[in-house]
LOZA-603775 format. One record per atom (N, C-alpha, C): chain; x, y, z. Coordinates in pm, 1 decimal. Layout:
<atoms>
ATOM  chain        c1        c2        c3
ATOM      A         X         Y         Z
...
</atoms>
This chain:
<atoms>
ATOM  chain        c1        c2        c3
ATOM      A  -23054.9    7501.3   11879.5
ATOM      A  -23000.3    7399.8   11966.4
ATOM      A  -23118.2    7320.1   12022.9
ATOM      A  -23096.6    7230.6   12028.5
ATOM      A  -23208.7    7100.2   12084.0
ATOM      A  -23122.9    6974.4   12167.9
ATOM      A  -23216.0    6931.7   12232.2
ATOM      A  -23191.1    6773.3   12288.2
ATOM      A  -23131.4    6679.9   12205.2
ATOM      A  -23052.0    6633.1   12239.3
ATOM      A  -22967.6    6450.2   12162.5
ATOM      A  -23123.3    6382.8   12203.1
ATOM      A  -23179.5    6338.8   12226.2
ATOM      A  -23262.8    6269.2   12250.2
ATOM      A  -23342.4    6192.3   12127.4
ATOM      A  -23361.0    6255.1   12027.5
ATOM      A  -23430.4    6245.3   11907.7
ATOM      A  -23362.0    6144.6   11785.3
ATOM      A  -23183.4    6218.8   11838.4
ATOM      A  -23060.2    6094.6   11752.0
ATOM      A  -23009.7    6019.1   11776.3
ATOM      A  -23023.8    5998.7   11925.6
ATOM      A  -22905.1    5880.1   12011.1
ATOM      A  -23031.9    5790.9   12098.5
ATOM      A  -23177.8    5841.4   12089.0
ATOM      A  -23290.3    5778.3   12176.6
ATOM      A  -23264.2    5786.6   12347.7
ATOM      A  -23142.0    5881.8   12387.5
ATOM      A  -23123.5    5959.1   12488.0
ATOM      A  -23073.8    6078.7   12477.0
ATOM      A  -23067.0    6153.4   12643.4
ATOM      A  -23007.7    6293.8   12632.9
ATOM      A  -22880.8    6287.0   12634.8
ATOM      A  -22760.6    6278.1   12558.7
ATOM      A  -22656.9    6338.1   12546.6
ATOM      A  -22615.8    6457.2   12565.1
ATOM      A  -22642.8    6564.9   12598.2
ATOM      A  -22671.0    6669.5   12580.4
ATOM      A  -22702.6    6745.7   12479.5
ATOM      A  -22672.4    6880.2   12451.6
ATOM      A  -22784.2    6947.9   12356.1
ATOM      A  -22697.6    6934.0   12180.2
ATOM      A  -22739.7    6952.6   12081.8
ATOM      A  -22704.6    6925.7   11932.2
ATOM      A  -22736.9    7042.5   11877.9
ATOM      A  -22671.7    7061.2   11733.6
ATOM      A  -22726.6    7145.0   11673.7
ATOM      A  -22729.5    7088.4   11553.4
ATOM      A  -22879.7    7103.5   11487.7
ATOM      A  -22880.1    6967.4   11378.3
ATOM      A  -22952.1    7040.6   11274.5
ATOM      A  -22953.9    6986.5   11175.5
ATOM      A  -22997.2    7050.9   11043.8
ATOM      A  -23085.4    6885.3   11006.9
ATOM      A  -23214.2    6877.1   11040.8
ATOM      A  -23334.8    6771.9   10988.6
ATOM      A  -23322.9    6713.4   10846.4
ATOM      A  -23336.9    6835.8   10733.8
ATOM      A  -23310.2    6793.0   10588.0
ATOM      A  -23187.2    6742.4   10556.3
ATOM      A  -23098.0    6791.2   10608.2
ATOM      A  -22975.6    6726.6   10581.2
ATOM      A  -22935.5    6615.4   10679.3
ATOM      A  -23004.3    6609.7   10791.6
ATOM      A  -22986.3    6503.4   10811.0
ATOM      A  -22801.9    6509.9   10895.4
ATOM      A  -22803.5    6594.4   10973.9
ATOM      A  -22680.4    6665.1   11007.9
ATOM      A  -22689.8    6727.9   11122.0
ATOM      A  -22611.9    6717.2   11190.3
ATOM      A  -22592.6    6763.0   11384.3
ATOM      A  -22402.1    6757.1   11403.5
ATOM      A  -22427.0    6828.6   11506.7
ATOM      A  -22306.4    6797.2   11592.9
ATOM      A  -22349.9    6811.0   11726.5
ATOM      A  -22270.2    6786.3   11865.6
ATOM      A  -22246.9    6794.3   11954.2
ATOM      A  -22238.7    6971.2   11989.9
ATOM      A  -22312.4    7017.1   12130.1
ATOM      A  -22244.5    7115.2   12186.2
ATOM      A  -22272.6    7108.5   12298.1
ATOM      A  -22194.9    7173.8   12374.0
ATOM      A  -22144.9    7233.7   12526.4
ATOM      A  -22256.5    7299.6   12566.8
ATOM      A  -22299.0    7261.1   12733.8
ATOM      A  -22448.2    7351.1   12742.9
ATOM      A  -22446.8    7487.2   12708.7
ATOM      A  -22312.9    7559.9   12735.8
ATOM      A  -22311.9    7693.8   12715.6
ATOM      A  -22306.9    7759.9   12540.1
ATOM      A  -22335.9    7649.1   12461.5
ATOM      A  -22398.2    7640.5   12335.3
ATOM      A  -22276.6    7669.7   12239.5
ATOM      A  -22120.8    7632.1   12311.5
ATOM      A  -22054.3    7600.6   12206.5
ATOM      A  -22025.5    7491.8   12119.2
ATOM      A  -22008.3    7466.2   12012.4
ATOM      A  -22020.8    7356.9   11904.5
ATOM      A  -21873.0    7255.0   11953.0
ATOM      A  -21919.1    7136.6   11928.2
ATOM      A  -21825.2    7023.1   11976.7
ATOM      A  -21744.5    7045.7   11851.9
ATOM      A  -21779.8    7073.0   11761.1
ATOM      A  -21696.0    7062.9   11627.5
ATOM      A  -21812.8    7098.3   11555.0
ATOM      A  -21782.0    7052.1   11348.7
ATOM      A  -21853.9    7075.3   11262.8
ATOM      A  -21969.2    6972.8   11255.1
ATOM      A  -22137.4    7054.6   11170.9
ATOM      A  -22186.9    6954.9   11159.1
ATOM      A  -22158.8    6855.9   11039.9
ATOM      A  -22204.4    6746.6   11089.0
ATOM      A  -22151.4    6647.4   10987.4
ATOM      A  -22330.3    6550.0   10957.8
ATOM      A  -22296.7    6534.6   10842.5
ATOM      A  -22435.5    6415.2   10786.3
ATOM      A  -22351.5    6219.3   10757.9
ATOM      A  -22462.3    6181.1   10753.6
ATOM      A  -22401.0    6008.5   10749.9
ATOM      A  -22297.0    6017.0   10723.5
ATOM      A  -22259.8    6062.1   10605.1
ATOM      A  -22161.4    5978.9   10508.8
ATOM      A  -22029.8    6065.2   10610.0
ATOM      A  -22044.5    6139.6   10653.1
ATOM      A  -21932.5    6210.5   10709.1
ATOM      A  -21906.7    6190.7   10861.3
ATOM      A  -21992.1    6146.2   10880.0
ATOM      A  -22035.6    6063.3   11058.5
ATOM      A  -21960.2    5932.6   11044.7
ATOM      A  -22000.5    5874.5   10928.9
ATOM      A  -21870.0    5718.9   10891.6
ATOM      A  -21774.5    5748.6   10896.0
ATOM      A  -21755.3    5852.7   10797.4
ATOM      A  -21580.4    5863.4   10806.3
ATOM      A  -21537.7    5875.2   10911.8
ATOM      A  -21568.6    5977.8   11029.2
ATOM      A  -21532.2    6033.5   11156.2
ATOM      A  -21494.6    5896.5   11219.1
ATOM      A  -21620.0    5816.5   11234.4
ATOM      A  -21614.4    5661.6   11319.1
ATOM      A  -21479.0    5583.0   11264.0
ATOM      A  -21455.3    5592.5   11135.4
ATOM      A  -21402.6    5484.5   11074.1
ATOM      A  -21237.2    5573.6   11125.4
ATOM      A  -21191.3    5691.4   11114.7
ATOM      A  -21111.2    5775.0   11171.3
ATOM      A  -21053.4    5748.4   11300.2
ATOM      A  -21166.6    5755.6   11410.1
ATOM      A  -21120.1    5702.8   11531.6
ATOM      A  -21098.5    5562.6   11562.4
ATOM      A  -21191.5    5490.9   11452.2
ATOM      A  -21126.8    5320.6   11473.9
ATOM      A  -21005.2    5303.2   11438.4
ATOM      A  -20950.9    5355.3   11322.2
ATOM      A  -20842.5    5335.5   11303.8
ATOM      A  -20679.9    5423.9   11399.6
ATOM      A  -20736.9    5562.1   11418.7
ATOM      A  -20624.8    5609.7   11459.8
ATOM      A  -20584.9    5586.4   11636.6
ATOM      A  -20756.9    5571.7   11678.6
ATOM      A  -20754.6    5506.1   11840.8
ATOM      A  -20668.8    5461.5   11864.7
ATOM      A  -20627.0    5383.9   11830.8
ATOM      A  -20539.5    5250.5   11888.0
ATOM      A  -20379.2    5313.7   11879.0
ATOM      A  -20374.8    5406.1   11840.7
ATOM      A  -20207.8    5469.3   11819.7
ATOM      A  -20191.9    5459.7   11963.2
ATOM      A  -20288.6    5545.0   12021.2
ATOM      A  -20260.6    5586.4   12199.1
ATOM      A  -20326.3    5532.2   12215.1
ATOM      A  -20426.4    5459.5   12241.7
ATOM      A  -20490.2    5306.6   12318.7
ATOM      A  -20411.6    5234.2   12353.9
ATOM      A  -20289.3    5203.6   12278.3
ATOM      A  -20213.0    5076.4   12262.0
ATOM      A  -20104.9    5127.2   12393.3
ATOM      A  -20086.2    5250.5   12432.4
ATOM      A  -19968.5    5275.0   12516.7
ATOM      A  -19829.2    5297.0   12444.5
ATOM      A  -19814.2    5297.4   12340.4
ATOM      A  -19742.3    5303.2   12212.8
ATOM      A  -19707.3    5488.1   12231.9
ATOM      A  -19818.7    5550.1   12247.8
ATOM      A  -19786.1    5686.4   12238.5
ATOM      A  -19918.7    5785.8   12333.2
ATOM      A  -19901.9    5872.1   12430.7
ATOM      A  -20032.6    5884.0   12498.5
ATOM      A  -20127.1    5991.5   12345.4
ATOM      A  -20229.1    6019.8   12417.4
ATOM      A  -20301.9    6047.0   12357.6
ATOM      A  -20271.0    6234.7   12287.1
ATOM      A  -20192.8    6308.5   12321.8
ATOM      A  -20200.3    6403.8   12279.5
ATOM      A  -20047.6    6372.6   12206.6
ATOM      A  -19942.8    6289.5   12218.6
ATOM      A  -19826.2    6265.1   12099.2
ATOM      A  -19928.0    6213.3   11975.3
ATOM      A  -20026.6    6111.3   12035.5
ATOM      A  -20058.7    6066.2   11866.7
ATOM      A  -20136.6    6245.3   11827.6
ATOM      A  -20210.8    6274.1   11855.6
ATOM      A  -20296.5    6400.8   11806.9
ATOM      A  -20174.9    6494.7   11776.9
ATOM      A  -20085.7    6509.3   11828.4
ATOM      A  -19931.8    6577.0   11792.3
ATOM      A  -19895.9    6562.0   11672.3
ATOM      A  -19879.5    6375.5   11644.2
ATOM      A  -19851.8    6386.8   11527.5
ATOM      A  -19920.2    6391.2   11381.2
ATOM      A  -20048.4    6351.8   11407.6
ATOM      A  -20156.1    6407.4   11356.7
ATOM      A  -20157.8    6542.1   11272.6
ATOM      A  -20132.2    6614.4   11369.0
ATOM      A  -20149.6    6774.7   11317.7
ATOM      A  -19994.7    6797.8   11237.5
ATOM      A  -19884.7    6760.9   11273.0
ATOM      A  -19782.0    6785.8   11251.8
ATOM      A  -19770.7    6742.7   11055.5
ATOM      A  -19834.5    6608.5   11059.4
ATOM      A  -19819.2    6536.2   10928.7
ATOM      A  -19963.0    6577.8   10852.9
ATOM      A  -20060.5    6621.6   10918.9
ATOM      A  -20203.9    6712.9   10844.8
ATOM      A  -20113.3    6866.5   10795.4
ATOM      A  -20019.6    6880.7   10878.4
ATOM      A  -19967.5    7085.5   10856.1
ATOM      A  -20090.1    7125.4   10933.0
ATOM      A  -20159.2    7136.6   11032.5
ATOM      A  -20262.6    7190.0   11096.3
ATOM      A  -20199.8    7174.2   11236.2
ATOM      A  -20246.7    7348.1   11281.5
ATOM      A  -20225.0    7344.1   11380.7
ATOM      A  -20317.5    7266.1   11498.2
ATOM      A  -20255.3    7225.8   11613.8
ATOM      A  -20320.3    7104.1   11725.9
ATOM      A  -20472.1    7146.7   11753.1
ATOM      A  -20495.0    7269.9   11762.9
ATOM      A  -20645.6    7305.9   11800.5
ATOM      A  -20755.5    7287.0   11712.7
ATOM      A  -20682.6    7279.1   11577.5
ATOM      A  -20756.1    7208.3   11472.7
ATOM      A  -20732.2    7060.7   11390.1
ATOM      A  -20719.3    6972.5   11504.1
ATOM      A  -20638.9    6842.0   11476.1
ATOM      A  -20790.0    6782.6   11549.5
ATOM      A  -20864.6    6755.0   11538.1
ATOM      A  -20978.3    6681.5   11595.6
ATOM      A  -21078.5    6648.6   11469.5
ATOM      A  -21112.1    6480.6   11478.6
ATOM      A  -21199.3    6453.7   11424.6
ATOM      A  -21347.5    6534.9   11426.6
ATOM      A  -21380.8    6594.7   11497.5
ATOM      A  -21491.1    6640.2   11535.6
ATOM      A  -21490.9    6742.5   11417.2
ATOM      A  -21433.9    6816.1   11342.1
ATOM      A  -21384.0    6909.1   11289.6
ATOM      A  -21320.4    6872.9   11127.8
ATOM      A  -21318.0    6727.9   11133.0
ATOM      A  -21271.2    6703.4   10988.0
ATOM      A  -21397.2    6663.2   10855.9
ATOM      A  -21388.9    6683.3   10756.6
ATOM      A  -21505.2    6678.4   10664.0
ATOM      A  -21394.0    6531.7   10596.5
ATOM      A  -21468.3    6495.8   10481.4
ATOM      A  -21401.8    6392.7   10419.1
ATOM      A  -21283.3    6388.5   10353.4
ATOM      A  -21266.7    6490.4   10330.8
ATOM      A  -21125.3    6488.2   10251.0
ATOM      A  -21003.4    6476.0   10432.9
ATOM      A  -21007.5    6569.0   10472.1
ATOM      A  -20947.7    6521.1   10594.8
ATOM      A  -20919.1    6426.6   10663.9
ATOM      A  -21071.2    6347.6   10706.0
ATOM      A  -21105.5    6193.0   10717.0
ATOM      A  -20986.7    6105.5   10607.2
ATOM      A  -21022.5    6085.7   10451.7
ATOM      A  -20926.7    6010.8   10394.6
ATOM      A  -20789.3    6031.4   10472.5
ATOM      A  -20758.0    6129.6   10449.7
ATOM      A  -20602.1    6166.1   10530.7
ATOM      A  -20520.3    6093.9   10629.7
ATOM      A  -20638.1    6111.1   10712.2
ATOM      A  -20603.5    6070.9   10835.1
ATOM      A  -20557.2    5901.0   10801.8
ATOM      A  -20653.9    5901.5   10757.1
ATOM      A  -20687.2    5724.7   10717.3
ATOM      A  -20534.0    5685.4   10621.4
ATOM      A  -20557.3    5713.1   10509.1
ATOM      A  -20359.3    5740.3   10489.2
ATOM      A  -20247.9    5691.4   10551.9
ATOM      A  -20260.9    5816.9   10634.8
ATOM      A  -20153.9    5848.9   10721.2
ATOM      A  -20098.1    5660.8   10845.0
ATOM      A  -20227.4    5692.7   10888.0
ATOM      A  -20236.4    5556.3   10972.3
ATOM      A  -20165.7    5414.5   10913.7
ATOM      A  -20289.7    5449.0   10798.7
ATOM      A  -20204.1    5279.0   10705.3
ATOM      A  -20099.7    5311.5   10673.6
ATOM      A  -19981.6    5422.9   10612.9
ATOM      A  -19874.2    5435.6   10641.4
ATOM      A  -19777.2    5387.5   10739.7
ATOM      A  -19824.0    5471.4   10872.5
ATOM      A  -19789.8    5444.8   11008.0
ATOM      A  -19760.8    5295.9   11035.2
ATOM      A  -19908.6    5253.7   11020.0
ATOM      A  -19941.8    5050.5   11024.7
ATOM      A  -19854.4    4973.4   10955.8
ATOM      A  -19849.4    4990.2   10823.9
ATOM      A  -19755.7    4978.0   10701.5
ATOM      A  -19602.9    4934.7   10767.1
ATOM      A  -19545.6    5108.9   10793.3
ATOM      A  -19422.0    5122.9   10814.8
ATOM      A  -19377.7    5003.8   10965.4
ATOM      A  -19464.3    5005.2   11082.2
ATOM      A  -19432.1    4967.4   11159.1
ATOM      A  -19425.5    4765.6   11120.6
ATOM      A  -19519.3    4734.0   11073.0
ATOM      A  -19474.0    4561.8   11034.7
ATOM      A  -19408.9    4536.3   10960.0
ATOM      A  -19318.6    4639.7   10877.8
ATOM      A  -19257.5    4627.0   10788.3
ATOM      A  -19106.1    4637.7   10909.5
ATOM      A  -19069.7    4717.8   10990.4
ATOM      A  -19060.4    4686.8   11105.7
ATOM      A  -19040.8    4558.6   11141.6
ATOM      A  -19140.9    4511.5   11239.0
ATOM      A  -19155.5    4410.0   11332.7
ATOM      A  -19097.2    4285.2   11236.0
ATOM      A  -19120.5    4318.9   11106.3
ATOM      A  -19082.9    4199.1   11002.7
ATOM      A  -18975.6    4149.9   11014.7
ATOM      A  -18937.3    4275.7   10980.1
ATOM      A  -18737.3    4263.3   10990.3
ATOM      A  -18695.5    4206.9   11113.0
ATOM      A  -18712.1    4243.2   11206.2
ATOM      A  -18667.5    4269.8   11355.7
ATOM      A  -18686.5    4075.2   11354.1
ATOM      A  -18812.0    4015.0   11306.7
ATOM      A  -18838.7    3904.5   11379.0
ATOM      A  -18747.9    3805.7   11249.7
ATOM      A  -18767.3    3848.9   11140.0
ATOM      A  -18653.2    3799.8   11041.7
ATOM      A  -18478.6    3780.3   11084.1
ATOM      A  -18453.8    3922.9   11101.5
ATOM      A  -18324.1    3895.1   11208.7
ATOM      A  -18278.2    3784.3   11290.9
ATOM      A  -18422.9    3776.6   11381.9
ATOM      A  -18378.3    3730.2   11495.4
ATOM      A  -18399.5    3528.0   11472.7
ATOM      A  -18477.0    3522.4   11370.7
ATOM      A  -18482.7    3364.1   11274.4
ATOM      A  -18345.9    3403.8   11222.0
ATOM      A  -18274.5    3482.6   11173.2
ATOM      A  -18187.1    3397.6   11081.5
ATOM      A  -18096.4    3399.4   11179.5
ATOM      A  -18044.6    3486.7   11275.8
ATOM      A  -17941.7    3465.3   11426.7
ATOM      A  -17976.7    3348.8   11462.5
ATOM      A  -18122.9    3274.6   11475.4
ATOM      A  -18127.3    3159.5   11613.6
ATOM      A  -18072.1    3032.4   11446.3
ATOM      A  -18126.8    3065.6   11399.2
ATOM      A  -18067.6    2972.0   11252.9
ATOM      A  -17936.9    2938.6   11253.3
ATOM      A  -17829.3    3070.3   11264.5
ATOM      A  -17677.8    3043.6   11232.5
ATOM      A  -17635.1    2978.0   11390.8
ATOM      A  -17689.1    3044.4   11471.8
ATOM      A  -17672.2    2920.1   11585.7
ATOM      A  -17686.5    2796.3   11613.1
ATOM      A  -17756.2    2763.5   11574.8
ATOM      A  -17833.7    2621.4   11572.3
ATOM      A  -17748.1    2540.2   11449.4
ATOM      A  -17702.6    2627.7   11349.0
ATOM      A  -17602.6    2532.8   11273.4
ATOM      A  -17452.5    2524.9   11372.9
ATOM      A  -17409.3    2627.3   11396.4
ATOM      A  -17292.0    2626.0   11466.2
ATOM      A  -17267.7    2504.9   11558.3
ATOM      A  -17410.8    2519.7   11640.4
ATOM      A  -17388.5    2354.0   11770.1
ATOM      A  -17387.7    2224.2   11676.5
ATOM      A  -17397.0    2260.7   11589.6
ATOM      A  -17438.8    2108.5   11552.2
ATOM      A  -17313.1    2034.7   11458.1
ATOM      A  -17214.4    2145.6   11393.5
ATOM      A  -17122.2    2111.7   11314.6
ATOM      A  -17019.6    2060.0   11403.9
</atoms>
């Protein structure tokens, strides 16, 4: 265990990092691990993970432990192991999936809903006028 200082150019608190590989994670002073270590390519995914799934519960749409709820529910993993901190790449894709699914399903959604509501103000607008 060592200082963040060396990867972030401050103390974050303490890491546990592997140099050659080029690989750390986060831990708790009392030297438990924030999750798995991860190297670049798996540090992207993680980032690219929370950019995308953030916004489920960012948005107020769902708080933050329904989206991680459903997360685990549609991974088959139980909630204590539903954290990015903890996912390698194949997981990462998943997640990523899942979301554009989610994203997908919902404007496919909003589509309709706003389609509807053009062709209602449509048949109205003929009605006054005949």
């Amino acid at each position: 265990m060592t200082s963040s200082r060396h990867v972030y150019r401050q103390d974050y608190g303490p890491i546990y990092d592997c140099r050659p590989c080029d690989a750390y994670v986060g831990a708790y002073p009392d030297g438990t691990s924030k999750g798995t270590p991860a190297n670049k390519e798996v540090r992207a995914a993680r980032r690219a993970c929370h950019n995308a799934f953030d916004p489920l519960w960012q948005s107020g749409t769902m708080n933050r432990s329904q989206a991680y709820g459903w997360l685990a529910q549609k991974m088959g993993l139980p909630r204590t192991k539903t954290h990015m901190g903890l996912f390698g790449l194949e997981q990462c894709k998943q997640v990523m999936e899942l979301v554009q699914t989610l994203t997908i399903a919902a404007v496919r959604r909003t589509s309709k809903a706003i389609a509807s509501q053009l062709s209602e103000e449509e048949s109205w607008g003929r009605g006054a006028d005949s």
